[in-house]
OpenMM code with the backbone's topology and positions (N, CA, C; nanometers):
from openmm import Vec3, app, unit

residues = "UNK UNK UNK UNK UNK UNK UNK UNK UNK UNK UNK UNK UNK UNK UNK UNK UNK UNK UNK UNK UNK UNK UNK UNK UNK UNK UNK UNK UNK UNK UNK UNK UNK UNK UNK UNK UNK UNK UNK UNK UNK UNK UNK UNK UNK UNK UNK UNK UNK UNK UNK UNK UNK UNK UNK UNK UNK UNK UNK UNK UNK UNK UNK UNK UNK UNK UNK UNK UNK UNK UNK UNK UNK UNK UNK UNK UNK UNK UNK UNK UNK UNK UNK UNK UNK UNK UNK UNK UNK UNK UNK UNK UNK UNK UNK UNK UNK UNK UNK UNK UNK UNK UNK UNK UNK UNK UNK UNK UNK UNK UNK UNK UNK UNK UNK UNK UNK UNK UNK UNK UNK UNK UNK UNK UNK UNK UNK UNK UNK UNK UNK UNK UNK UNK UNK UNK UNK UNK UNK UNK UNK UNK UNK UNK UNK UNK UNK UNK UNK UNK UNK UNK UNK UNK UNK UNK".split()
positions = [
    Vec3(-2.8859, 0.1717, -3.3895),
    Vec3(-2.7716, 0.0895, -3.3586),
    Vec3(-2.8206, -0.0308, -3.2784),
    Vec3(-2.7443, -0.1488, -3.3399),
    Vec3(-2.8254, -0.2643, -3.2722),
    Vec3(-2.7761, -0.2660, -3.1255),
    Vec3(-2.8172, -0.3504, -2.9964),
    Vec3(-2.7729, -0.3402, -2.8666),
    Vec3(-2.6623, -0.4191, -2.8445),
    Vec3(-2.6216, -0.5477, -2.9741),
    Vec3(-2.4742, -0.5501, -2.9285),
    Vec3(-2.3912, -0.5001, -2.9618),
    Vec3(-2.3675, -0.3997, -3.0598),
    Vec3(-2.3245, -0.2826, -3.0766),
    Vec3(-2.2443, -0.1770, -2.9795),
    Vec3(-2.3811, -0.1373, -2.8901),
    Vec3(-2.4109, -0.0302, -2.7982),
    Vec3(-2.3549, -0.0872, -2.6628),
    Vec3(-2.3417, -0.2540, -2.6587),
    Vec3(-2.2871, -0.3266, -2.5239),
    Vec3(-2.1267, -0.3789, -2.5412),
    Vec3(-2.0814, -0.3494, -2.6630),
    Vec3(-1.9478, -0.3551, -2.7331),
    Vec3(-1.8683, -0.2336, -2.6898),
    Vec3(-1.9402, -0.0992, -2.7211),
    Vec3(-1.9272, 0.0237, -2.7632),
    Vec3(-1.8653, 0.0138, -2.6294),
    Vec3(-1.9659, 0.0057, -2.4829),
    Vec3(-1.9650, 0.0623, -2.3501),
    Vec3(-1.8814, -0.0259, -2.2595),
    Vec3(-1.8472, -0.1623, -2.3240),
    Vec3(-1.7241, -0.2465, -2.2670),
    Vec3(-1.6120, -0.2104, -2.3234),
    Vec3(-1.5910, -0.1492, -2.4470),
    Vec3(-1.4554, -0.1009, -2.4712),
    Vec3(-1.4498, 0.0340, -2.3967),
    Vec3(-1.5064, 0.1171, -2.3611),
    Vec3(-1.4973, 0.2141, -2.2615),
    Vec3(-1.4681, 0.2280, -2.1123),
    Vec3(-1.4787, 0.1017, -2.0837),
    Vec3(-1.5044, 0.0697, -1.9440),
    Vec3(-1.2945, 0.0374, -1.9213),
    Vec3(-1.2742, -0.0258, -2.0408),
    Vec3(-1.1328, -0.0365, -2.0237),
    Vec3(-1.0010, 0.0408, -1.9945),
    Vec3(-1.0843, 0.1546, -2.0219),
    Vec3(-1.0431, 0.2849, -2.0019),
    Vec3(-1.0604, 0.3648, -1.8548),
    Vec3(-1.1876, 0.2986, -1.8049),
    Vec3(-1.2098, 0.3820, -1.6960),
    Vec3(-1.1434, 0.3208, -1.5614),
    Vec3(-1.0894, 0.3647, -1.4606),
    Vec3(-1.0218, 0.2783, -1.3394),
    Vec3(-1.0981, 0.3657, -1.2246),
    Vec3(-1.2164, 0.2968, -1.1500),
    Vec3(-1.2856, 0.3438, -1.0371),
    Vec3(-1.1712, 0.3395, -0.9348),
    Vec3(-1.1873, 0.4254, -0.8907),
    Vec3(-1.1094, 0.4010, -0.7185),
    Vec3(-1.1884, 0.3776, -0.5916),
    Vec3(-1.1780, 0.2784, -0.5442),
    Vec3(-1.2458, 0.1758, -0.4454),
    Vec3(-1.2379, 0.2324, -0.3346),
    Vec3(-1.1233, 0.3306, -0.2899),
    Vec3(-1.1059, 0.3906, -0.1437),
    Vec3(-1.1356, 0.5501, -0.1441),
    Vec3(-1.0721, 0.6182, -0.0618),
    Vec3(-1.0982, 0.7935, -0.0204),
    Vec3(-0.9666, 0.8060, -0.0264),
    Vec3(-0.9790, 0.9235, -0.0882),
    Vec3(-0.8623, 1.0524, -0.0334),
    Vec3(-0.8968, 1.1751, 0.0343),
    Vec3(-0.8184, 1.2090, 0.1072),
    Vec3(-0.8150, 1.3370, 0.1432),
    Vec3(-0.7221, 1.4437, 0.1387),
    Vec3(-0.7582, 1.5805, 0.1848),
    Vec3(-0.6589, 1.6735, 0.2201),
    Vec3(-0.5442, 1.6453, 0.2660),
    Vec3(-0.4432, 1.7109, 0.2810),
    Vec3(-0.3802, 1.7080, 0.3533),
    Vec3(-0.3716, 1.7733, 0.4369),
    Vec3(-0.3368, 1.7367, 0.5886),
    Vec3(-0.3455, 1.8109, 0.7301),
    Vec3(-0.2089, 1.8513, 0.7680),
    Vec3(-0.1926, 1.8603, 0.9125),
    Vec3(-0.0342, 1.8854, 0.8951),
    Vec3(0.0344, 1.7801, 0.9771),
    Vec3(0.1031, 1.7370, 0.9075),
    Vec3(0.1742, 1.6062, 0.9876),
    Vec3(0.1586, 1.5530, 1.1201),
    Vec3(0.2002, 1.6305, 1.2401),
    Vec3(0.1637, 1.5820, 1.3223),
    Vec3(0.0529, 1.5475, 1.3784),
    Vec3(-0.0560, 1.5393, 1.3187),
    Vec3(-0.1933, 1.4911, 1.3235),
    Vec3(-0.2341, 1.3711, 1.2082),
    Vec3(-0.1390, 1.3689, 1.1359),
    Vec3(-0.1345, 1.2142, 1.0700),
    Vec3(-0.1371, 1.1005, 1.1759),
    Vec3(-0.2261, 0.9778, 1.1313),
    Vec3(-0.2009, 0.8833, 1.2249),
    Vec3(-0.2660, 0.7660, 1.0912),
    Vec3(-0.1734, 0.6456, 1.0811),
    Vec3(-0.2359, 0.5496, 0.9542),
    Vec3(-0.2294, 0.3917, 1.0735),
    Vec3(-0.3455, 0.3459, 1.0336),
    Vec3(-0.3988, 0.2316, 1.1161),
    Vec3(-0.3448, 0.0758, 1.0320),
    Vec3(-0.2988, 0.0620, 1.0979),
    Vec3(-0.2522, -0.0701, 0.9660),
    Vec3(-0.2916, -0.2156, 1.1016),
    Vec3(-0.3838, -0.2193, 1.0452),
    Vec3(-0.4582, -0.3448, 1.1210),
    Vec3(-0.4657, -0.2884, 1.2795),
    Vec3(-0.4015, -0.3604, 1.3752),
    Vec3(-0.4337, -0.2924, 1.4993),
    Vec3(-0.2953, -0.1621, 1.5259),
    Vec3(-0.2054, -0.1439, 1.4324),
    Vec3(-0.0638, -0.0793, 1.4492),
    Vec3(-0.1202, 0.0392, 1.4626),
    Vec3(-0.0902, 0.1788, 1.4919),
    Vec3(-0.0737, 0.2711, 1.4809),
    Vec3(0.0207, 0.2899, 1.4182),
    Vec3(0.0485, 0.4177, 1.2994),
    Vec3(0.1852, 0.4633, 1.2550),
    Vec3(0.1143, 0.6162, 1.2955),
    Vec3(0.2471, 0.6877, 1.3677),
    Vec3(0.1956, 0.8558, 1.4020),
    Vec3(0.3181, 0.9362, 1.2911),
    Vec3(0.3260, 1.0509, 1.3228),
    Vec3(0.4403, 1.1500, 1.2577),
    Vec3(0.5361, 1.1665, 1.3413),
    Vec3(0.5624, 1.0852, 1.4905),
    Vec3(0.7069, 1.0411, 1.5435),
    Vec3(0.7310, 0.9142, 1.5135),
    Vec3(0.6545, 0.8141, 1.4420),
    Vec3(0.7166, 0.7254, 1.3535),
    Vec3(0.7660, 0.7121, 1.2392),
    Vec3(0.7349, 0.7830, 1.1658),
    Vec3(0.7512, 0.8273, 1.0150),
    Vec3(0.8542, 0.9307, 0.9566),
    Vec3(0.8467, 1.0106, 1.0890),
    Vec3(0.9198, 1.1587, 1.0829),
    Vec3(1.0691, 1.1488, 1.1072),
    Vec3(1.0892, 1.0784, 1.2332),
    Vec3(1.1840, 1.0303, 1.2885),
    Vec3(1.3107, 0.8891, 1.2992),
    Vec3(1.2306, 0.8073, 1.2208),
    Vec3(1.2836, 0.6827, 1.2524),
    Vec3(1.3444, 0.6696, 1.1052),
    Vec3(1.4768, 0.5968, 1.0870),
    Vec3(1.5225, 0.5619, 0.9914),
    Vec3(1.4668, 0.4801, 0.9079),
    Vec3(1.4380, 0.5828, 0.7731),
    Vec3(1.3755, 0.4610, 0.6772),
    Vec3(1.4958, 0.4379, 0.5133),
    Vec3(1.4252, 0.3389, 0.4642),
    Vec3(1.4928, 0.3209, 0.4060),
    Vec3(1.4102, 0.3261, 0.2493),
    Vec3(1.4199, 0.3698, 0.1391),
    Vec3(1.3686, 0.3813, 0.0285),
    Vec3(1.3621, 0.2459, -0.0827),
    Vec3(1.2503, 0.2762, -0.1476),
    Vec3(1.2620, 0.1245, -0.1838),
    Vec3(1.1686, 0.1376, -0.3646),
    Vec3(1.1878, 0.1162, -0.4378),
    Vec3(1.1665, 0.1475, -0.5405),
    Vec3(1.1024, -0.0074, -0.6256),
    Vec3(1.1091, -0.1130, -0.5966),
    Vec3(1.0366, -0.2040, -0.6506),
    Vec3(0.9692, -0.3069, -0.5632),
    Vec3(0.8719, -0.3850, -0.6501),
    Vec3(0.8187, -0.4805, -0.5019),
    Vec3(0.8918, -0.5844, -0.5685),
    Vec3(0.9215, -0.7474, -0.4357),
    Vec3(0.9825, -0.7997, -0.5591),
    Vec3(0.9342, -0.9272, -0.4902),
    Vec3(0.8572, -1.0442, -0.5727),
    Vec3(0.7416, -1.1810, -0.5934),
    Vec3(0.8399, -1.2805, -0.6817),
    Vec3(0.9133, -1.3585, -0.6324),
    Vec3(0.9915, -1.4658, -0.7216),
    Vec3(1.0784, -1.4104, -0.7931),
    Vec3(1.0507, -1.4248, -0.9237),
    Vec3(1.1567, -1.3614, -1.0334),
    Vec3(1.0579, -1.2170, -1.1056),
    Vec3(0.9736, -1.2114, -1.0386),
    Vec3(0.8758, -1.0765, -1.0918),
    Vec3(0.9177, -0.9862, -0.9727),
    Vec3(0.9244, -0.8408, -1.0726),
    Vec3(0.8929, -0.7722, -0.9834),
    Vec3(0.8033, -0.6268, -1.0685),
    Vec3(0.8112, -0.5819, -0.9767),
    Vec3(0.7243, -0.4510, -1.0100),
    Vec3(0.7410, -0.3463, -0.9330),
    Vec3(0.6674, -0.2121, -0.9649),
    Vec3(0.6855, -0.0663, -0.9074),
    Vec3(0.5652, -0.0377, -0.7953),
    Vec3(0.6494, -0.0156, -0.6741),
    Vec3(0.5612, 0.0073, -0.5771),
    Vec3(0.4345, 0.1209, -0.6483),
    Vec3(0.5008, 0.1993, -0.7185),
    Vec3(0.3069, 0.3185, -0.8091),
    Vec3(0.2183, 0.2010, -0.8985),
    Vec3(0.2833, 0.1158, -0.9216),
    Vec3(0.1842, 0.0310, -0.9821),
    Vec3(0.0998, -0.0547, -0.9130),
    Vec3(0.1971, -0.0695, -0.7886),
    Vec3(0.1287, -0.1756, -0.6572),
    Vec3(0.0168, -0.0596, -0.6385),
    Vec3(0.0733, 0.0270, -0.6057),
    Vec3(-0.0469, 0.1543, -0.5175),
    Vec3(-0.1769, 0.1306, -0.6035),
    Vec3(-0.1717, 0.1618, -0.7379),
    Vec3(-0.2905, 0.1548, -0.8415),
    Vec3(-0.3412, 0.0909, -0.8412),
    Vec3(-0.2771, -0.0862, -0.8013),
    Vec3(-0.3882, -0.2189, -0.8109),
    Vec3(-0.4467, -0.1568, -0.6323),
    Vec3(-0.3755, -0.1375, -0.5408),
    Vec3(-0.4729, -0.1340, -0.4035),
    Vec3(-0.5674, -0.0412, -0.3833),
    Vec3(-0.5835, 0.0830, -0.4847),
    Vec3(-0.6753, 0.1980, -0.4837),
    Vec3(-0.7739, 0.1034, -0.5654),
    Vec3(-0.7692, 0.0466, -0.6289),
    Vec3(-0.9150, -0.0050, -0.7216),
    Vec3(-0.9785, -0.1289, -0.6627),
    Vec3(-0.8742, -0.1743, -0.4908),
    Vec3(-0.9516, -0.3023, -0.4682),
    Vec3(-1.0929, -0.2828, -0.4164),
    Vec3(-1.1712, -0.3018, -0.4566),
    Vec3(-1.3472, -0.2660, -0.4091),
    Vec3(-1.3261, -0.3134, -0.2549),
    Vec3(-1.2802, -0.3817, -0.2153),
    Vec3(-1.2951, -0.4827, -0.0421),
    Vec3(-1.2631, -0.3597, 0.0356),
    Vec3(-1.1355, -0.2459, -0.0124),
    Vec3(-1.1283, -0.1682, 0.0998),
    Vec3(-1.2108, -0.0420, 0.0879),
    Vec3(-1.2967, 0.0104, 0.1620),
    Vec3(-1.3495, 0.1251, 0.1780),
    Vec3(-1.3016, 0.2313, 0.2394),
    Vec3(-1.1805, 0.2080, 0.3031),
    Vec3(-1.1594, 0.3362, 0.3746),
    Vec3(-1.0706, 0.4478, 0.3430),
    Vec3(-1.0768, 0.5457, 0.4220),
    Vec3(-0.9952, 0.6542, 0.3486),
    Vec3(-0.8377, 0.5979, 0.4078),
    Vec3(-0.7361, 0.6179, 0.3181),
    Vec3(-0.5707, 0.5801, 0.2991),
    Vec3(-0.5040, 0.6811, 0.2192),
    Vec3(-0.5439, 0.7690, 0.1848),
    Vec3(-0.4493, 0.9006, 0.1072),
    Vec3(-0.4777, 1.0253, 0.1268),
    Vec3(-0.3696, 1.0726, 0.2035),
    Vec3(-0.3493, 1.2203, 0.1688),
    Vec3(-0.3265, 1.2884, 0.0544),
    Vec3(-0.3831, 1.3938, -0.0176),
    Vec3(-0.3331, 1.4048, -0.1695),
    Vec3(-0.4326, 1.3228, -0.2867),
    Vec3(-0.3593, 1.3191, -0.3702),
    Vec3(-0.3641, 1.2506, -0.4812),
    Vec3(-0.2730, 1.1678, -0.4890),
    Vec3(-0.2798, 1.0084, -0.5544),
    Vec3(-0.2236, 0.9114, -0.5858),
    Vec3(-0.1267, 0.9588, -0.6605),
    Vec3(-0.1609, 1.0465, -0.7883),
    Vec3(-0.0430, 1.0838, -0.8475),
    Vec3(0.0703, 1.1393, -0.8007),
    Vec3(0.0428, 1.2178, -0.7024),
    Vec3(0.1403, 1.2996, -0.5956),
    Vec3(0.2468, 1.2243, -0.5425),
    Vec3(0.2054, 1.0748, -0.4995),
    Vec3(0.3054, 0.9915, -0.4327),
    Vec3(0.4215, 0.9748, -0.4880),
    Vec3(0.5518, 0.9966, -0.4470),
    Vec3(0.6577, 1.0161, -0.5384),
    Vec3(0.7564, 0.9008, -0.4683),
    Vec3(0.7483, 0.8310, -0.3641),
    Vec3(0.8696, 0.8045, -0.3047),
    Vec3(0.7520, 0.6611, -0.2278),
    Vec3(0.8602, 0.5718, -0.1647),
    Vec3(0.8173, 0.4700, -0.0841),
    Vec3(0.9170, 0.4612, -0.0153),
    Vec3(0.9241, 0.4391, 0.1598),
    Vec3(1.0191, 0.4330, 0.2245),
    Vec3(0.9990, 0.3303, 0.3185),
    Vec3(1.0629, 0.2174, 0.3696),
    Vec3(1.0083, 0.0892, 0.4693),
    Vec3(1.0411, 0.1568, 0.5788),
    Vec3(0.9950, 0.1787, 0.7148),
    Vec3(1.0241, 0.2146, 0.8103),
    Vec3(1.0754, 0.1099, 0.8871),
    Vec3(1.2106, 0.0908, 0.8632),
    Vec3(1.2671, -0.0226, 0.9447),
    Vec3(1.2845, -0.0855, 1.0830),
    Vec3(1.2437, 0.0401, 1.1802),
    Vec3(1.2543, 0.0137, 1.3156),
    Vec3(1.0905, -0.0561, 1.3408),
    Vec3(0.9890, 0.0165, 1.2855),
    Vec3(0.9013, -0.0579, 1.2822),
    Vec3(0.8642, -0.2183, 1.2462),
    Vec3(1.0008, -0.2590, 1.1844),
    Vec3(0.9694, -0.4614, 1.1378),
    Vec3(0.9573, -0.5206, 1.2679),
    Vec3(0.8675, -0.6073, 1.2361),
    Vec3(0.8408, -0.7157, 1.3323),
    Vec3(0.8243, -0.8392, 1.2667),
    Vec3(0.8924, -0.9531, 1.3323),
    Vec3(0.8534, -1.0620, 1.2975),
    Vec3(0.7834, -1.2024, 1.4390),
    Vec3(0.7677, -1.2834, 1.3823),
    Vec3(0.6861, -1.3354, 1.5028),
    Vec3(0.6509, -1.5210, 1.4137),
    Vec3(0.6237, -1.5856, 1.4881),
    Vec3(0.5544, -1.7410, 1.4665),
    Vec3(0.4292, -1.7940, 1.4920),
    Vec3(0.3883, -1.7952, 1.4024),
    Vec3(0.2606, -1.8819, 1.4746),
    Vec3(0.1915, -1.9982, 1.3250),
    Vec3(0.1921, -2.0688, 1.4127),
    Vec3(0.0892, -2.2280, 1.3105),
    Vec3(0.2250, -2.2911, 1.2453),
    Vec3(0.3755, -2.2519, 1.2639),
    Vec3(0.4679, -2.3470, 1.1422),
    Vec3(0.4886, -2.2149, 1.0863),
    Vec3(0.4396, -2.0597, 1.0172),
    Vec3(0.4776, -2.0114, 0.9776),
    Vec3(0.5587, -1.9034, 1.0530),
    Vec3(0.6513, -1.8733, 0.9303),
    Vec3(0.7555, -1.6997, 1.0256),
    Vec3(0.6647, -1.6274, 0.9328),
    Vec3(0.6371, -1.4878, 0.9948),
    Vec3(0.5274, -1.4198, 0.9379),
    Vec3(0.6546, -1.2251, 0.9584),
    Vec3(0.6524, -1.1710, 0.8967),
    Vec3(0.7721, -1.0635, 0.8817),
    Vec3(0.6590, -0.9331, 0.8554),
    Vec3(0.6572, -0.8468, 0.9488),
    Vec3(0.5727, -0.7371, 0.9158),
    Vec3(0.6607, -0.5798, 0.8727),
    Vec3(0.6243, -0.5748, 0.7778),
    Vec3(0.7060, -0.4263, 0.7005),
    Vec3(0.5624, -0.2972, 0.7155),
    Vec3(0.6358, -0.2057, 0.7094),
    Vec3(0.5391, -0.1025, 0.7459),
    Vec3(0.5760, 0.0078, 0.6247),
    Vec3(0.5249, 0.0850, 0.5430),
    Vec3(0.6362, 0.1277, 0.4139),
    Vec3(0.5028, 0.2827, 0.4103),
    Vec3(0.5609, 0.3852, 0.4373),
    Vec3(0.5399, 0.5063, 0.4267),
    Vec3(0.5152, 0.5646, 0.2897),
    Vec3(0.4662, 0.6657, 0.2550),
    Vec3(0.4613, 0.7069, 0.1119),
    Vec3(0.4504, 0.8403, 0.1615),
    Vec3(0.5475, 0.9295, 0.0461),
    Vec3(0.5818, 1.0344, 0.0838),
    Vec3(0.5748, 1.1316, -0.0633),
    Vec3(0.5289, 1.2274, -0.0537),
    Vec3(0.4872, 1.3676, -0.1839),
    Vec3(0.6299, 1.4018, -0.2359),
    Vec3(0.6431, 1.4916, -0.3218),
    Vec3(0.7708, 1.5277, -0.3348),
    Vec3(0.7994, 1.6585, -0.2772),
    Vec3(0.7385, 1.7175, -0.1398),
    Vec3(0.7623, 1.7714, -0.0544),
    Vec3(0.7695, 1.7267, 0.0965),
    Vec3(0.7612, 1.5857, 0.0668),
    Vec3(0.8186, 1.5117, 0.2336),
    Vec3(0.6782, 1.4629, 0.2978),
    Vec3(0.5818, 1.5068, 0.2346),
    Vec3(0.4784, 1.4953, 0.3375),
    Vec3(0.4470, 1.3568, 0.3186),
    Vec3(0.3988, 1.3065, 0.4287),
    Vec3(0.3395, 1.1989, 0.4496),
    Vec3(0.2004, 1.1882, 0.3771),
    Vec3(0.1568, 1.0650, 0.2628),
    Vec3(0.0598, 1.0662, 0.2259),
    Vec3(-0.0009, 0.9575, 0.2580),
    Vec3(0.0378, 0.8249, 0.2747),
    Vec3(-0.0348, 0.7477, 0.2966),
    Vec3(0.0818, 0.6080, 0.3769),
    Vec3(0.0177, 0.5308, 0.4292),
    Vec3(0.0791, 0.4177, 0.4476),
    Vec3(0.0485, 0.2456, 0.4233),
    Vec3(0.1545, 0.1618, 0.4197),
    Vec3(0.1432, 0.0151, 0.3051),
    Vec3(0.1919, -0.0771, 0.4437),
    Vec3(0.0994, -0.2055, 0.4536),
    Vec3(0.1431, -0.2783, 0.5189),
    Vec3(0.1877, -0.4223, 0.4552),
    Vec3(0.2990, -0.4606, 0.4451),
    Vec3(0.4008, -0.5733, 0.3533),
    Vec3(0.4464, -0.6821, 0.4631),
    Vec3(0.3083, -0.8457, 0.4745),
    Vec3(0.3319, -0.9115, 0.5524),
    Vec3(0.3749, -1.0137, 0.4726),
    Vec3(0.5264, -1.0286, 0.5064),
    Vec3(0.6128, -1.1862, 0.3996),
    Vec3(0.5855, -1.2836, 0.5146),
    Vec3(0.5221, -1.4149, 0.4795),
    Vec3(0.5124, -1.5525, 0.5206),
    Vec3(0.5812, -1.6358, 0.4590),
    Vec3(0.6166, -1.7010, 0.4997),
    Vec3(0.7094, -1.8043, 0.5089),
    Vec3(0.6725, -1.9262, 0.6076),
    Vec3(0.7012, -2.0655, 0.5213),
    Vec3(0.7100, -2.1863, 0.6805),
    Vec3(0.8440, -2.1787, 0.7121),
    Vec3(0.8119, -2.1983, 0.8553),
    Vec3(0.9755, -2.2173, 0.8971),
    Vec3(1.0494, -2.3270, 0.8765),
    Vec3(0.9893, -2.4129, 0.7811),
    Vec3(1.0643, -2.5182, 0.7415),
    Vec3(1.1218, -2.4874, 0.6505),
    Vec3(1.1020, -2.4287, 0.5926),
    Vec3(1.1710, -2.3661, 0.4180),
    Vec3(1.1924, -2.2326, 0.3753),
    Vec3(1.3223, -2.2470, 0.4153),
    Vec3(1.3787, -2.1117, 0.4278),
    Vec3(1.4476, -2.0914, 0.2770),
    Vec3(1.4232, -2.1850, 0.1620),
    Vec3(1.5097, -2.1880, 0.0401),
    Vec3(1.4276, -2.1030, -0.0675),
    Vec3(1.2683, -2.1111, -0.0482),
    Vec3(1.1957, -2.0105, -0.0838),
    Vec3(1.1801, -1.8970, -0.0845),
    Vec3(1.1259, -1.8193, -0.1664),
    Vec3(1.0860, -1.6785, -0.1229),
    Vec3(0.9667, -1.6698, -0.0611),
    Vec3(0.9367, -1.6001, 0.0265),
    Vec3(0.8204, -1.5586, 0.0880),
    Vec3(0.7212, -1.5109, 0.0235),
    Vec3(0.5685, -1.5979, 0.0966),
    Vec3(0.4040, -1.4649, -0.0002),
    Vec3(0.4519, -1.3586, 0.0492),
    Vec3(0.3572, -1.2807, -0.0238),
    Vec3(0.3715, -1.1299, 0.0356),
    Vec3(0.2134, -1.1249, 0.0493),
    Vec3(0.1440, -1.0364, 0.1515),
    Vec3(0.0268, -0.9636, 0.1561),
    Vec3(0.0458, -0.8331, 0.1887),
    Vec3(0.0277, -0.7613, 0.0711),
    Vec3(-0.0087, -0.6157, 0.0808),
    Vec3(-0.1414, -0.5359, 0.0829),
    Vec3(-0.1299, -0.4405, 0.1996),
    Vec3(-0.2923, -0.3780, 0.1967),
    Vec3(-0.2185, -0.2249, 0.2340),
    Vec3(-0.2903, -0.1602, 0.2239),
    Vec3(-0.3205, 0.0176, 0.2243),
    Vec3(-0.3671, 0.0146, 0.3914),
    Vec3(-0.3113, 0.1171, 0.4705),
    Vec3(-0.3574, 0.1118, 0.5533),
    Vec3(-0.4428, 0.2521, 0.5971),
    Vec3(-0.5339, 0.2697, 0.6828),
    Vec3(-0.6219, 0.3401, 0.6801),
    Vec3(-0.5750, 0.4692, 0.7605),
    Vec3(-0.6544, 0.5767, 0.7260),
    Vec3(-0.6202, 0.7141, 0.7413),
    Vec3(-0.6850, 0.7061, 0.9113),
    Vec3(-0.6305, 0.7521, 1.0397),
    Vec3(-0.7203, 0.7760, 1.1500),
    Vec3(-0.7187, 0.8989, 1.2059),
    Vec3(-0.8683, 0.9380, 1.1934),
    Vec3(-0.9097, 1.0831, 1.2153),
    Vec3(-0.9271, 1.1122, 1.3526),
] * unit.nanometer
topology = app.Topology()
chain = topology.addChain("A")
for resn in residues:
    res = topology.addResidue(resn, chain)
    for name in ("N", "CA", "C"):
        topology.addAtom(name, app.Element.getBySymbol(name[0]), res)
């Protein structure tokens, strides 16, 4: 078989395959969960306790999409290395924003809006957590906001 053949063969295969860029782990028991989302702490009296609210799509202009599909593009980003899941990805059944946790704040011209969004098994457990920072200038409020989403890290 000639080698562009054999380099055809192993790029149509590759299309198939989806590396995952981060860690999973076990699951422990809740109150020893703790997810690091930049300098934040989230514990299991934040998560456990505080009113959240469920949320089923992400939503970018007139696009939107499914927070399990968001999850899938942030498990394959190579940049993050760290461990962010309890479980299996597939396991994640639910997304919930923890609302008492929003913060918003100013700095440079922009309003910057910090969401904190839990992910939960279909037995309640806490598996992982999403940090959802909408920017905005404060001059233009007629827009929709970027969004930056990242996975936040498991702390042992």
């Amino acid at each position: 078989m000639r080698f562009s053949s054999i380099a055809i063969i192993f790029q149509s295969a590759n299309i198939f395959l989806t590396a995952l860029a981060v860690y999973t782990t076990g699951h422990i028991s809740e109150e020893s969960k703790i997810f690091r989302c930049r300098q934040r702490d989230i514990t299991e009296r934040d998560f456990a306790s505080t009113q959240r609210k469920e949320i089923t799509h992400v939503a970018n202009d007139k696009i939107s999409w499914s927070w399990t599909s968001q999850l899938s593009d942030l498990m394959t980003d190579s940049r993050n290395q760290n461990v962010v899941l309890f479980g299996k990805k597939s396991e994640v059944s639910k997304f919930y924003i923890l609302e008492r946790l929003t913060t918003s704040g100013t700095s440079n011209g922009y309003n910057h809006t910090y969401e904190y969004i839990i992910m939960v098994d279909e037995h309640d457990r806490a598996c992982g957590a999403i940090m959802r920072v909408l920017t905005r200038a404060s001059y233009d409020s007629s827009n929709l906001p970027d969004q930056n989403i990242s996975l936040c890290s498991i702390v042992y």
